[in-house]
N, C-alpha and C positions, 0 to 999 in steps of 0.2 A: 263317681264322677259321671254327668252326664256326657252325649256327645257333642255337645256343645262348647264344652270346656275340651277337649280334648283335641287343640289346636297352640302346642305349645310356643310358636311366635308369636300367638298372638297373651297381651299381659292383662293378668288377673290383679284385683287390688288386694285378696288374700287378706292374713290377720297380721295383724304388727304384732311385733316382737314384744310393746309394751301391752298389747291389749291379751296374750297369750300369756306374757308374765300374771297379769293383774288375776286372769283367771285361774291359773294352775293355782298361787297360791288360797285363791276363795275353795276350787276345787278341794285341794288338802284341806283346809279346814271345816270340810262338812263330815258328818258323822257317813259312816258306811264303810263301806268297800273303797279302797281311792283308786283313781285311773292309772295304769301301770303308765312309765315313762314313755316307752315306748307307744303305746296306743296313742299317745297325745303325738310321740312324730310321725307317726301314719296319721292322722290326723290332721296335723300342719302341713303336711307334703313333705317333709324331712326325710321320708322313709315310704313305704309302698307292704302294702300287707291290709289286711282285713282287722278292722275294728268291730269288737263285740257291741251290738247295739246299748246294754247297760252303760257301756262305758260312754258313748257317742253320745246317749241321754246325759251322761251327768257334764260331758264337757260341753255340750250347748247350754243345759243351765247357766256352767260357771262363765261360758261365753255370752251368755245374758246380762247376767247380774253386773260384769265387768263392762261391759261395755252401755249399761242402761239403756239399752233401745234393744226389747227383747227380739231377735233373728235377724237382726241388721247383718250380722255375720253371712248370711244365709243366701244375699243378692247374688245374684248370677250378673259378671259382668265382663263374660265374655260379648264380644261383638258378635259374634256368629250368633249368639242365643235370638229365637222372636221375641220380638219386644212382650209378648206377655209374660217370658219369664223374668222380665228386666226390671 
């Protein structure tokens, strides 16, 4: 999290619940290692912990693929942020 995001009144637009669903399930169907449950709620903010970057690689993927517009996830929109991260 950067410091920019770490202004909890202020509201982050985050991933929906169906764009996390759509993912998880692309994620399970890729060959490999799959992301434990848990790294995906550290991940969503559901939980607070350190994600292994293998794993953080594969759920931006499956947050790619699901969402079709690859790193859309990725905007920074807190208010606080300079507008060049925005």
């Amino acid at each position: 999290m950067c410091m920019y995001c770490y202004y909890p009144e202020q509201p982050q637009a985050g991933i929906s619940p169906a764009l996390a669903g759509r993912a998880r399930r692309i994620e399970a169907a890729q060959p490999g290692e799959h992301v434990p449950d848990q790294a995906w709620e550290i991940f969503l903010g559901k939980e607070s912990g350190p994600v292994a970057w293998r794993h953080t690689a594969r759920i931006l993927a499956a947050l790619d693929e699901a969402s079709n517009s690859p790193s859309a996830h990725l905007r920074c929109d807190s208010v606080n942020a300079p507008s060049a991260l925005v």
